[in-house]
MARGULUM-392070 format. One line per 4 residues: their letters; for each residue z negated, x, y of N, C-alpha, C. Coordinates in steps of 0.02 Angstrom, whole numbers, plus 32768, in hexadecimal, padded with zeros to 4 digits. Layout:
a = Z/X/Y/Z/X/Y/Z/X/Y ~ ...
This chain:
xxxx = 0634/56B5/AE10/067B/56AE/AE21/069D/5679/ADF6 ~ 067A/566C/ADC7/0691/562E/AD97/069F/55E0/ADBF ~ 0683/55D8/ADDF/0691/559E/AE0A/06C6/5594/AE47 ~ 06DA/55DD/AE59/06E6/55FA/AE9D/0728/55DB/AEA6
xxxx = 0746/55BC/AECA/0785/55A5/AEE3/07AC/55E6/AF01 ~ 07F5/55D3/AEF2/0836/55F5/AF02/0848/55CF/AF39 ~ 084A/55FB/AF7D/0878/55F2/AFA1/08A9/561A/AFB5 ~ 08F1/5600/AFC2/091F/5612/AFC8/094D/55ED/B016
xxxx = 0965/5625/B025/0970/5629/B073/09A9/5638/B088 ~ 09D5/5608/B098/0A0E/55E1/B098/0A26/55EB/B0F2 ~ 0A72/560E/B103/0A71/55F7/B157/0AB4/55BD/B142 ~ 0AC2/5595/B17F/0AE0/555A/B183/0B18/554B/B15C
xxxx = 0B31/558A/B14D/0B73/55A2/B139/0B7F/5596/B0F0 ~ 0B47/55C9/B0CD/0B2E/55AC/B082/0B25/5574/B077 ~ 0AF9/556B/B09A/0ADB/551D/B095/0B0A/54E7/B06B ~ 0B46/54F0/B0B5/0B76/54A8/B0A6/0B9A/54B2/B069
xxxx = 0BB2/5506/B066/0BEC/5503/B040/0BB8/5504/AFF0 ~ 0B8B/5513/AFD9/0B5F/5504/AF96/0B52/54B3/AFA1 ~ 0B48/549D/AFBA/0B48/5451/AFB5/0B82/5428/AFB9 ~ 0BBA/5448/AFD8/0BF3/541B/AFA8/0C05/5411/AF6F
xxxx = 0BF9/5468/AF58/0C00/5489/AF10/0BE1/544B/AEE5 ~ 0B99/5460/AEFA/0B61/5431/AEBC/0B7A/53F3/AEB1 ~ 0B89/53CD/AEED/0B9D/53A4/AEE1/0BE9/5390/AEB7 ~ 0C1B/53BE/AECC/0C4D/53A4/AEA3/0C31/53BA/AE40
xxxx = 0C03/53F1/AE46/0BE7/53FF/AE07/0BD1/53BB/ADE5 ~ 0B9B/53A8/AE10/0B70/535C/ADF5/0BB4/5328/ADDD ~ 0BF0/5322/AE05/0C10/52F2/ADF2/0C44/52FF/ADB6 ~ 0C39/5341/AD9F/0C63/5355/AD60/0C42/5359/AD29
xxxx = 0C5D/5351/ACEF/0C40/5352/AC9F/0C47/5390/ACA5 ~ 0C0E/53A0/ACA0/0BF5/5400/AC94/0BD9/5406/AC4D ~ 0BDB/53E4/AC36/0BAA/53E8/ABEA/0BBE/5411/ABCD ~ 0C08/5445/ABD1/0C1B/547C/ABC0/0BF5/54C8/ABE1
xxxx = 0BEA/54B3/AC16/0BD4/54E9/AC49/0B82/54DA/AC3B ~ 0B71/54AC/AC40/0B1A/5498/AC4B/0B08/547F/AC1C ~ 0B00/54B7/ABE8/0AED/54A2/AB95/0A91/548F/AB9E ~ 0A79/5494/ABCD/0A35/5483/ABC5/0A11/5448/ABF5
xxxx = 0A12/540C/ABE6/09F5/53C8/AC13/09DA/53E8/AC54 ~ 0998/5422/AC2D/0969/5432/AC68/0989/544E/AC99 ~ 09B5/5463/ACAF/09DB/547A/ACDF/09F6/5447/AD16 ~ 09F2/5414/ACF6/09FC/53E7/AD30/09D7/53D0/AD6A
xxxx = 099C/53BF/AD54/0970/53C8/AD74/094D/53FA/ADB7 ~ 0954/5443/ADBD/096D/5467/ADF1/09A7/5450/AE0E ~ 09E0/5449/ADEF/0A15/5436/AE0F/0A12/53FD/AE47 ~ 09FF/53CA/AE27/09F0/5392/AE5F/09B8/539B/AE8D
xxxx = 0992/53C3/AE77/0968/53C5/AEA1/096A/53F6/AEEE ~ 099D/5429/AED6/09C4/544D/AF01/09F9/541A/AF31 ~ 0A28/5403/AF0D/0A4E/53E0/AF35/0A39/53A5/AF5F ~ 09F7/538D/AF49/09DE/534C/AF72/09C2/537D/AFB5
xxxx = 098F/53BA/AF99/097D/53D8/AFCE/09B1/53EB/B01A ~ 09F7/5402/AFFA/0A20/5425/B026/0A3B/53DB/B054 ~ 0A27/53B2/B02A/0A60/535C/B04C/0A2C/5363/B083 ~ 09F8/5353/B07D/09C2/533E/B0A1/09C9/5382/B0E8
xxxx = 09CD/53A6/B0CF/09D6/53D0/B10A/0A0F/53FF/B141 ~ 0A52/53BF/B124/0A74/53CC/B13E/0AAE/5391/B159 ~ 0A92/538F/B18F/0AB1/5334/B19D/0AEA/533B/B1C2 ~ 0B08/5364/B1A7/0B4C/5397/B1C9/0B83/537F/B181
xxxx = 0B6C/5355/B154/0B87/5353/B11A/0BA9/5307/B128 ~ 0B8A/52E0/B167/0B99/529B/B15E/0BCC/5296/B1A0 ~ 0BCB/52E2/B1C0/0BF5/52CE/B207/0C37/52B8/B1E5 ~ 0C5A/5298/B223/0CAA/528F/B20E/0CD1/52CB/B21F
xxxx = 0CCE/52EE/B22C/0CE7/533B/B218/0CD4/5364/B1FA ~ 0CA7/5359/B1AB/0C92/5388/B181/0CCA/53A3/B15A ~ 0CF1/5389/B143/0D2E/53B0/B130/0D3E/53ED/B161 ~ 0D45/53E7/B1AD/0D47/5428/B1BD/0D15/5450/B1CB
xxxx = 0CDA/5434/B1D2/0CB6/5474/B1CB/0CA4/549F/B190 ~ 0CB8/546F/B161/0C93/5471/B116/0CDE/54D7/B105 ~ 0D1A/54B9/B123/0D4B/54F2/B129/0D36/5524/B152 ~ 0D06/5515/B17C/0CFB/5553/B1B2/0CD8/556D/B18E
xxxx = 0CA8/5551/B179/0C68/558B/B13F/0C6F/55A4/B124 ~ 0CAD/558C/B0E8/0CB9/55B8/B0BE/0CF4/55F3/B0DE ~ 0D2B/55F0/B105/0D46/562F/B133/0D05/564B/B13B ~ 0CCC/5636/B15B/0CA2/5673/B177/0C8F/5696/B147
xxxx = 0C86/566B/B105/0C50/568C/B0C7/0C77/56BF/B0AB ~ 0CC9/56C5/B09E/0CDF/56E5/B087/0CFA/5727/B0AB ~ 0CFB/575A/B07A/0CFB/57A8/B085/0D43/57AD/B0B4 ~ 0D29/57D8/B0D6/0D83/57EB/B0F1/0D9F/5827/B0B0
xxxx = 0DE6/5805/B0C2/0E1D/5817/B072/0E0D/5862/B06D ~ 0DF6/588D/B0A4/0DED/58D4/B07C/0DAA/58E3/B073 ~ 0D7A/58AC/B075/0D2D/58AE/B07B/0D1B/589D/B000 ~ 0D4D/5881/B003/0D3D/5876/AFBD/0D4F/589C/AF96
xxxx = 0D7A/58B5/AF88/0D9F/58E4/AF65/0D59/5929/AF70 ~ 0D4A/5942/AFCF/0D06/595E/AFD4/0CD9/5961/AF8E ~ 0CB7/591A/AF9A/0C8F/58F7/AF76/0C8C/5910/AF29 ~ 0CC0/58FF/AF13/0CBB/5903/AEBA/0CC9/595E/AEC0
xxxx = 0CEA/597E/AEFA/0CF4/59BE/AECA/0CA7/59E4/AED0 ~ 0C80/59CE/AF0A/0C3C/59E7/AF07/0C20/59D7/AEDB ~ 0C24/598A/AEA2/0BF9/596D/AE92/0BE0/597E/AE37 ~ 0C24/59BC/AE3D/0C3C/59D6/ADFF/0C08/5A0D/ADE9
């Protein structure tokens, strides 16, 4: 299992809205947040992965879909509150 690759399984929705993230991440001085080089490395390697597979990033209406994903991703307002009191 020492060799064994992680995959992780992403629907369209995730997808976009973690790859805007990363990216506005990559373009910020994190050196407060990302005290360790090696971490970068996943990082880009994640975000090149998600570019590459999502060519929904270059339409000229990614701004709105990039808004539809995240409405979908997020909890309805009495679904969260749910959430944390179970999570207790």
């Amino acid at each position: 299992m020492e060799n064994a690759e992680i995959i992780i399984k992403l629907n369209p929705d995730e997808a976009m809205v973690l790859s805007d993230w990363l990216e506005r991440v990559q373009m910020t001085d994190l050196s407060r947040l990302v005290d360790d080089e090696a971490v970068w490395a996943p990082i880009r390697r994640l975000a090149g992965t998600l570019d590459k597979s999502l060519p929904g990033i270059f339409a000229a209406d990614y701004g709105e879909r990039l808004s539809s994903a995240r409405r979908r991703l997020r909890p309805a307002s009495g679904d969260a509150a749910n959430d944390h009191a179970t999570s207790d």
